[in-house]
C-alpha positions as CSV (number, residue, x, y, z in Angstrom):
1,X,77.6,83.6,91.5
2,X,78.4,81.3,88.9
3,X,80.0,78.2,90.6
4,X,83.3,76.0,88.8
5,X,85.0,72.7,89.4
6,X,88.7,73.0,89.9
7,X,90.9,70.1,90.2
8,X,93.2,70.6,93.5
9,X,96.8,68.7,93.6
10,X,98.0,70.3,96.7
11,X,100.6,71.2,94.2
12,X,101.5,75.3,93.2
13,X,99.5,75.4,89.9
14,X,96.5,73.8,91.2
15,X,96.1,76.8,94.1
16,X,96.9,79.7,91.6
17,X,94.2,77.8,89.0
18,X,92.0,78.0,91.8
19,X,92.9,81.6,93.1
20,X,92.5,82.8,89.9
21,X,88.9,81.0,89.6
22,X,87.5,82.7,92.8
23,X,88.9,86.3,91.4
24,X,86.9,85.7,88.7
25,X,84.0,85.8,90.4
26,X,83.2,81.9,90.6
27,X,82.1,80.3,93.5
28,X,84.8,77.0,93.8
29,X,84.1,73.2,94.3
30,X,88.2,71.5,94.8
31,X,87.9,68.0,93.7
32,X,91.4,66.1,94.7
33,X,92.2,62.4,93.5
34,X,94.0,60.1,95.6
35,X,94.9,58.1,93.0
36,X,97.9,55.9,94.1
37,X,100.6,58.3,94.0
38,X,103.9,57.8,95.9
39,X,103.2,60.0,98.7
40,X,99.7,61.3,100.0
41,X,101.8,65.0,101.3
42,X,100.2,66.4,98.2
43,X,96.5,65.7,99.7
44,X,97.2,66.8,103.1
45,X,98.4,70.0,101.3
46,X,95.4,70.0,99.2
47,X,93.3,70.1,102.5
48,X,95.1,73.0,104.0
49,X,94.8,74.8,100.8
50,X,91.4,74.0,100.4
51,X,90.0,75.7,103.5
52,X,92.5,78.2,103.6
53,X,90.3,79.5,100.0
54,X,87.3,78.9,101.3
55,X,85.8,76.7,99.1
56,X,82.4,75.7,99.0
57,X,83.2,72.0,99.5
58,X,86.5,69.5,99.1
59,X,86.2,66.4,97.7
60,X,88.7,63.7,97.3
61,X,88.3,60.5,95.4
62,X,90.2,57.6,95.9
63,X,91.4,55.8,91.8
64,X,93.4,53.0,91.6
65,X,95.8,54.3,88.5
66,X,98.2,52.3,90.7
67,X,96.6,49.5,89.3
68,X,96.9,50.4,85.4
69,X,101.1,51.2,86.3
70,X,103.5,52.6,83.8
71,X,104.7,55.9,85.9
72,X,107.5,56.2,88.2
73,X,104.5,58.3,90.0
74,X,102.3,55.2,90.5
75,X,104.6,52.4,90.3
76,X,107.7,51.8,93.2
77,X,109.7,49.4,90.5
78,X,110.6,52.5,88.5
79,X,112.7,55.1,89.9
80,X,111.7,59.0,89.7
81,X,114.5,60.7,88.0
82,X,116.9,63.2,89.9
83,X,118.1,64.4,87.1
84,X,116.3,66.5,83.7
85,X,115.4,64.2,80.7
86,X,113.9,64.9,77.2
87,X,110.7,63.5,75.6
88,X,108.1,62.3,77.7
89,X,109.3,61.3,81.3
90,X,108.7,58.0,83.2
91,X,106.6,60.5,86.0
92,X,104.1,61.0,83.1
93,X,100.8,59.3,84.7
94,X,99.0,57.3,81.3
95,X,95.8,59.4,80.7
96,X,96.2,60.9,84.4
97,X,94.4,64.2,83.1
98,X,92.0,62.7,80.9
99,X,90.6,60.6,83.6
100,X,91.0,63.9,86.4
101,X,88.8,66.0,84.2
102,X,86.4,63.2,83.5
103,X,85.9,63.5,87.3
104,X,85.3,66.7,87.5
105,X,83.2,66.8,84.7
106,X,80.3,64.6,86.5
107,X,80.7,66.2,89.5
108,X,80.2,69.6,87.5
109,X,77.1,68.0,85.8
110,X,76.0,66.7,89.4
111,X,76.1,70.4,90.8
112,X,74.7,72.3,87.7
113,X,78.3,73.9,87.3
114,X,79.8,74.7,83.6
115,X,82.5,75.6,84.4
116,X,86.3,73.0,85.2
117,X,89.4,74.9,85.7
118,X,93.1,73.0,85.7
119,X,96.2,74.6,86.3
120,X,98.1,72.9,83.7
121,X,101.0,74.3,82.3
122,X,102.6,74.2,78.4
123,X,105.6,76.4,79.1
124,X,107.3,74.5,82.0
125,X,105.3,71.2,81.6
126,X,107.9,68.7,81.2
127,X,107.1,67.2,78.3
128,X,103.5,65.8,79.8
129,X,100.9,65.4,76.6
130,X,98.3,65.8,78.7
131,X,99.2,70.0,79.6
132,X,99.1,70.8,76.0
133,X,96.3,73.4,74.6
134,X,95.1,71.4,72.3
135,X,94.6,68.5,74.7
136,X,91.9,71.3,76.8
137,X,90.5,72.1,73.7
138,X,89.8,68.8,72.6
139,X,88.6,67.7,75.9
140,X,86.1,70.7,76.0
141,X,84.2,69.3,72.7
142,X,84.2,66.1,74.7
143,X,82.4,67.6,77.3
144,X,79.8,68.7,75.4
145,X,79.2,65.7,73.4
146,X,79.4,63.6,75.8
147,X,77.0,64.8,78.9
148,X,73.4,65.2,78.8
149,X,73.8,69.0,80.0
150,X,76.3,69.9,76.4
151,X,73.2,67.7,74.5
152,X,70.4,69.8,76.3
153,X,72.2,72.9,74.6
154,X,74.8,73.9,78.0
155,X,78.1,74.7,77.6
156,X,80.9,73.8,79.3
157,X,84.1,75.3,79.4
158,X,87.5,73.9,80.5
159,X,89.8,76.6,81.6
160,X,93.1,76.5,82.0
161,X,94.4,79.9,82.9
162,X,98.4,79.0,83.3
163,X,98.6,77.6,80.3
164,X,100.7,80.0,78.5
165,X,102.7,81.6,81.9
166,X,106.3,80.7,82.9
167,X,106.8,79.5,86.1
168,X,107.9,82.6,87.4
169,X,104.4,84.6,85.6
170,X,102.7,81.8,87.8
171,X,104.3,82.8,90.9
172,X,104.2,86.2,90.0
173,X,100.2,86.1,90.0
174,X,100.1,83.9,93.5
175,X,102.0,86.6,94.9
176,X,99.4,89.0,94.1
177,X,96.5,87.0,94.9
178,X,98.1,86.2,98.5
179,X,98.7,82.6,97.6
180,X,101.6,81.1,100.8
181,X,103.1,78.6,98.4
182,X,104.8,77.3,102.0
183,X,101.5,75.4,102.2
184,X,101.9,73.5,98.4
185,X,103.6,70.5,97.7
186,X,104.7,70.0,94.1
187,X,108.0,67.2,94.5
188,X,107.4,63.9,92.9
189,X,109.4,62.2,95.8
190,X,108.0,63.9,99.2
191,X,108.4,62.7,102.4
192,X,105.7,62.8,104.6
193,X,106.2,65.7,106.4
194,X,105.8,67.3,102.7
195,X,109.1,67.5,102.5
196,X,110.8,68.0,98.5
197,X,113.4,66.1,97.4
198,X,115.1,69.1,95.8
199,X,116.4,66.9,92.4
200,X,113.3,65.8,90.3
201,X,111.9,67.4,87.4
202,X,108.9,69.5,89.8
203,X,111.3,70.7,92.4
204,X,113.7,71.8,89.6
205,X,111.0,73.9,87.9
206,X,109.8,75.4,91.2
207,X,113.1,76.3,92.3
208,X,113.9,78.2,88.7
209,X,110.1,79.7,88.7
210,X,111.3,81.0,92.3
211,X,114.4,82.2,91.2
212,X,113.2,84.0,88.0
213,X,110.4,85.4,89.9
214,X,112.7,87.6,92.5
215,X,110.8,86.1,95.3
216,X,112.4,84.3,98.0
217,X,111.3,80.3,98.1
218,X,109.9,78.6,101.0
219,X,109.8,75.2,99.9
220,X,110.9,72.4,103.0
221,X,113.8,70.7,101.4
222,X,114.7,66.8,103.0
223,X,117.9,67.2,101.8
C-alpha cells in the first residue's frame, strides 16, 4: 500500500483531503502544525479526527509563525474580521502553506512516502495565494528539485483533491465517505471548547457550503 503525507488542520477540508487519500488506497501519515495560531481547538480536533481515520501515525510540530507576525491568525494586535472583505484578508498567514508543505515534504522523504495531500481550496478560498493551482503545481517542481529522493529520479506528487469543488461538493463527498464534520473546527476565532464564532470569513463559508449542500450543519456556535 502506497503510503502519503497529509497535512491535518482539525479544520473540514483537511479531514475530506485525508478521507479521500485513504479511499485511494494510500496508507496516511497526518502531520498537524501548532504554529501560533489564536486558539489550539483546531489541534485537539485534529487529534480526534486523526484516530477516528486511523492513521498510521499523528504528528504535530510546534513553529513559531507567531514570531514572523503579519496575520490576524498569528498576531492578537489585529482583529479577525466579522464581516466579508475583498483582496487578500488580514487572516492570510505569510507563506503559511509554503512552509506546511515544506514540512511534510521531509517527513515524506523521512518515511520513503511520494506522496503530500492538502485540502486546499480555489473556489471558496478567500482570497489566500497560497490555495491557488498554480501555487501546488509550482510547489511540486520544488519538490523534486529540491530533495535528494526527486534528484535520485523519485517523484513526488502534491495532491490537492478539493481544489476545484465548492464548499457544498466538499461536503457532499464527506458525507459519502462518513466524515462527522461535528468533530472539525474551521472558525478563525474559536473558543476553547471549539466553539465558532459564527461571523468570520471560515464560519461564513461553512455555513453557505452547509446550506448549499442540503445537509443539516452541526457546527457548536458561541454565539
Amino acid at each position: 500500500m502506497p503510503e502519503a503525507v497529509v497535512l491535518l488542520s482539525g479544520g473540514l477540508d483537511s479531514i475530506t483531503a485525508l478521507a479521500l487519500a485513504q479511499e485511494q488506497g494510500f496508507d496516511c501519515y497526518a502531520l498537524s502544525l501548532d504554529y501560533g495560531q489564536r486558539h489550539t481547538a483546531e489541534l485537539a480536533a485534529a487529534q480526534r479526527l486523526a484516530d477516528a481515520a486511523g492513521v498510521r501515525e499523528h504528528k504535530v510540530i510546534q513553529l513559531g509563525l507567531g514570531d514572523v507576525g503579519g496575520s490576524a491568525l498569528t498576531d492578537n494586535a489585529i482583529d479577525v474580521p466579522d464581516h466579508a472583505t475583498s483582496g487578500i484578508p488580514v487572516t492570510y498567514v505569510p507563506a503559511r502553506n509554503t512552509v506546511f508543505l515544506s514540512l511534510a515534504l521531509g517527513w515524506a522523504e523521512v518515511l520513503g512516502a511520494w506522496d503530500l495531500f492538502i485540502g486546499v481550496n480555489a473556489v471558496d478560498y478567500s482570497g489566500y495565494p497560497d490555495c491557488r493551482p498554480e501555487f501546488i503545481a509550482a510547489f511540486e517542481r520544488l519538490a523534486n528539485l529540491a530533495t535528494r529522493g526527486g534528484v535520485e529520479g523519485g517523484k513526488f506528487t502534491v495532491h490537492a483533491p478539493l481544489i476545484n469543488l465548492s464548499k457544498a461538493d466538499i461536503i457532499r463527498e464527506g458525507i459519502r465517505l462518513g466524515i462527522d464534520y461535528a468533530n472539525t473546527v474551521s472558525c478563525y476565532s474559536a473558543d476553547s471548547d471549539g466553539r465558532g464564532c459564527g461571523v468570520c470569513d471560515a464560519c461564513r463559508l461553512r455555513a453557505e457550503g452547509f446550506r448549499g449542500a442540503g445537509i443539516p450543519d452541526p457546527t457548536r456556535y458561541a454565539r
